[in-house]
C-alpha positions in Angstrom: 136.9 53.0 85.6 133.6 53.9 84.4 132.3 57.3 82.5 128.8 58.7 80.8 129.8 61.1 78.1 126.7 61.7 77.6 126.5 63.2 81.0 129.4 65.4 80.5 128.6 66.5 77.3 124.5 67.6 78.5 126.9 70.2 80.8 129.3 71.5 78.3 132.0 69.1 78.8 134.3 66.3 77.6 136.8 63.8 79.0 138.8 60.8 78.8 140.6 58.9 80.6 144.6 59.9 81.7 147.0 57.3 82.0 149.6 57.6 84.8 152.2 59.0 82.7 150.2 61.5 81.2 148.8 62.2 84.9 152.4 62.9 85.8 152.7 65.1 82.6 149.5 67.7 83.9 151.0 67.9 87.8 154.2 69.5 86.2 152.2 72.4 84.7 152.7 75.5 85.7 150.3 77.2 88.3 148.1 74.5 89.3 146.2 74.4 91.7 145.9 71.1 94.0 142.7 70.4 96.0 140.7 67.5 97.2 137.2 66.8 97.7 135.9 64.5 100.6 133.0 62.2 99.7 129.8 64.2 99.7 132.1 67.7 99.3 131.6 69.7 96.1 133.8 72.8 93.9 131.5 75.1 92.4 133.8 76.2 89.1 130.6 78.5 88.3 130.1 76.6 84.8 129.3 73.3 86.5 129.9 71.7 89.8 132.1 68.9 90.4 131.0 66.7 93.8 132.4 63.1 95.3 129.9 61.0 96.5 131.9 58.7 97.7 133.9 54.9 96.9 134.9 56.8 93.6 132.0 58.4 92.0 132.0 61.6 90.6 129.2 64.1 90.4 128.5 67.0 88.3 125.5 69.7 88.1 125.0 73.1 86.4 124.0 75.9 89.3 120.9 74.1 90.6 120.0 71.3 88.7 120.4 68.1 90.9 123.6 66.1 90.6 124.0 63.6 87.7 126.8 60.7 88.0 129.3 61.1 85.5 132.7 59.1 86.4 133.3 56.1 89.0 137.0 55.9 89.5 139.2 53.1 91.1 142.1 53.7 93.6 144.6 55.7 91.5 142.9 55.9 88.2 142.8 59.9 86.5 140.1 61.4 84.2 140.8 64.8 82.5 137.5 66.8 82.0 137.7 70.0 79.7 135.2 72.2 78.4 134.5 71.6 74.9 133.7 75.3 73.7 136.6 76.7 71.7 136.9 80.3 73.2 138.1 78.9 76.6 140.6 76.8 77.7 140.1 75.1 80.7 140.4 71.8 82.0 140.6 69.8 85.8 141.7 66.4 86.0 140.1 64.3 88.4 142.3 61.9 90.8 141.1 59.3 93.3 143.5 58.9 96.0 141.7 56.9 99.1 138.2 57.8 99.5 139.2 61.6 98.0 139.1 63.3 95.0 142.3 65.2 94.0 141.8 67.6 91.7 144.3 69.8 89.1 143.2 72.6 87.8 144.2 76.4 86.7 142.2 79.6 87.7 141.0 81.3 84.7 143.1 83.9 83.6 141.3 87.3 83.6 141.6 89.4 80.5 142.4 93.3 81.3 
């Protein structure tokens, strides 16, 4: 596995890596939602955009800057990326499984 903080951080973000055990622990979370990304797909989750290029690497970019490389994951390795400002909690953990990327992740809940 290999991450740029630095990259993450310049959009707003923060990570680590997620064991398998801990992986385990977010897919029991309520309301999840389960998607994957074929290489050269992307997720638009309006803050930043999340796109596999391919053999593990992960993408990110903020509306239309250009893509930066953030996170080059092996066969079955997790990241968990989260947003680092306090007022919102929100997080999507990244999965490689094959040539996709699975991801976890919540919609945000919206206040009324």
């Amino acid at each position: 596995m290999e991450f740029y903080l630095d990259v993450l951080r310049s959009l707003g973000l923060d990570g680590e890596p997620l064991t398998g055990e801990r992986y385990e622990a977010f897919s029991k979370l309520s309301g999840l939602i389960v998607e994957e990304l074929v290489p050269g797909q992307y997720m638009d989750f309006v803050m930043v955009k999340i796109r596999n290029e391919g053999k593990g690497v992960i993408s990110f970019a903020k509306t239309w800057h250009a893509f930066m490389e953030g996170i080059k994951l092996e066969e079955g390795e997790h990241f968990l990326i989260y947003c680092t400002c306090p007022m919102v909690d929100r997080f999507v953990v990244l999965s490689r499984v094959g040539e996709n990327i699975r991801l976890l992740y919540r919609r945000p809940s919206r206040a009324t």
